[in-house]
C-alpha positions in Angstrom: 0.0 0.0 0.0 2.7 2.3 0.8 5.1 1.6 -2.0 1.6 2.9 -3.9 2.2 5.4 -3.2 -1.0 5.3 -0.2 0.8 6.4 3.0 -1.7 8.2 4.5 -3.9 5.6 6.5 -1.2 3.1 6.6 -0.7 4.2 10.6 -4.4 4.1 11.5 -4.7 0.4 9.8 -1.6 -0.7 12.0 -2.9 1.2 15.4 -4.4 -2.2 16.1 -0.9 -4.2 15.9 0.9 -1.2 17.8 -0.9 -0.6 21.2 -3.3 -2.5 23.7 -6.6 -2.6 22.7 -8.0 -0.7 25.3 -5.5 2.7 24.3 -6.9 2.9 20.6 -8.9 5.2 22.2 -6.2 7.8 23.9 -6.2 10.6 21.9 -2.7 11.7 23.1 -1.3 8.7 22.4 -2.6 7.6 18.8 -1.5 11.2 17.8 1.8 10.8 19.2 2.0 8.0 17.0 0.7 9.3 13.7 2.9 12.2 14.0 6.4 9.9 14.5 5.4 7.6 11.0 4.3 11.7 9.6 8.1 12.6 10.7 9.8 9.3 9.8 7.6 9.2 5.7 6.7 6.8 3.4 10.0 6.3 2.5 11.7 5.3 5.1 8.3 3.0 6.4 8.8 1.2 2.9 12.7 0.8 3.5 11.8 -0.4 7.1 9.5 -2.6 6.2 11.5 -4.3 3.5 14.5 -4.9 5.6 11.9 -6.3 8.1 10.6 -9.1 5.7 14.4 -9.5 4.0 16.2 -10.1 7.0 17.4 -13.7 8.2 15.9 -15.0 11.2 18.7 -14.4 13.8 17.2 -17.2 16.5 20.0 -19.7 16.2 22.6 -17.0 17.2 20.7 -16.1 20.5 22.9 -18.4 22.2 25.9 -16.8 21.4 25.0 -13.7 23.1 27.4 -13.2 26.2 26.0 -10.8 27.9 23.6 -10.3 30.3 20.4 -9.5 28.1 16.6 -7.9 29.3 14.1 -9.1 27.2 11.4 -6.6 27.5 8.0 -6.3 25.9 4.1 -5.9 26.3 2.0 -9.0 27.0 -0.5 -7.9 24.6 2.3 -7.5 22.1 0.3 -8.3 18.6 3.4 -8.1 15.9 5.7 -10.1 18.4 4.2 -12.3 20.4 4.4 -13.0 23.9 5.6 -17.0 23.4 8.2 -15.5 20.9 9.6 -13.5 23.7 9.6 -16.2 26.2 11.4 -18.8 23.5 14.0 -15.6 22.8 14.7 -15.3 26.6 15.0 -19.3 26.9 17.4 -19.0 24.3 19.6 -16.2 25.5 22.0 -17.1 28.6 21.8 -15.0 31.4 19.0 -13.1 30.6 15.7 -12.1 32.0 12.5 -11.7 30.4 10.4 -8.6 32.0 6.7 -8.4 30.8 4.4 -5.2 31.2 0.9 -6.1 31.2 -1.8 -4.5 29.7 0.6 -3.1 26.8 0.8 -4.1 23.3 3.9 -3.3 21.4 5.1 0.5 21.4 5.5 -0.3 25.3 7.6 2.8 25.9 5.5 4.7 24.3 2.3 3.0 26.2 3.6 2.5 29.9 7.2 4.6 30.3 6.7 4.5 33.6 6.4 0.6 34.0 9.1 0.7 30.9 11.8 2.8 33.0 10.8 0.7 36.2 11.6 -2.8 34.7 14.7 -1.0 33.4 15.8 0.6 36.9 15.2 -3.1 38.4 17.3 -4.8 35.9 19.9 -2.6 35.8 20.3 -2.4 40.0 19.8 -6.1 40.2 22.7 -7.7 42.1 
């Protein structure tokens, strides 16, 4: 649709995939994200997108990752799902997997503070 040259719209068809259900309604919110895909263009969504669906799926390297690793993201997550967090987490030594509920999958943009709070906890863990 975009590469038609049909941007406009494109944002308001993915709100769905983006944030929890019950924020499709926050104003605030849903206009905070129309205006970052206004800033970011048609352009670079397309480029995005492409390098999305091109890219090689990188879960056999998880393993390899050495350091300590947060896997973060929002239960309601509908482009990444929840079980595909968990499995990435499984697969990642020494890492933990925090989950904020009631969030879908732009969860700083959703819940900062619950964001910044899993990220304060991981970071002063001992």
């Amino acid at each position: 649709m975009s590469r038609l040259g049909k941007f406009k719209g494109v944002t308001d068809r993915l709100m769905p995939l983006l944030i929890h259900p019950d924020r499709l309604t926050d104003k605030k919110l849903t206009s905070t994200i129309k205006k970052m895909a206004e800033r970011i263009g048609k352009d670079s969504f397309v480029f995005q997108q492409n390098a999305i669906m091109g890219r090689s799926d990188g879960a056999r390297d998880l393993g390899r990752i050495q350091c300590d690793t947060l896997v973060l993201c929002g239960r309601q997550d509908a482009l990444i799902s929840f079980d595909l967090h968990r499995e990435m987490a499984a697969k990642i030594p020494h890492s933990t997997l925090s989950v904020i509920e009631n969030c879908g999958h732009l969860s700083t943009l959703e819940r900062p503070e619950a964001v910044n709070a899993a990220l304060r906890d991981w970071l002063l863990r001992e």
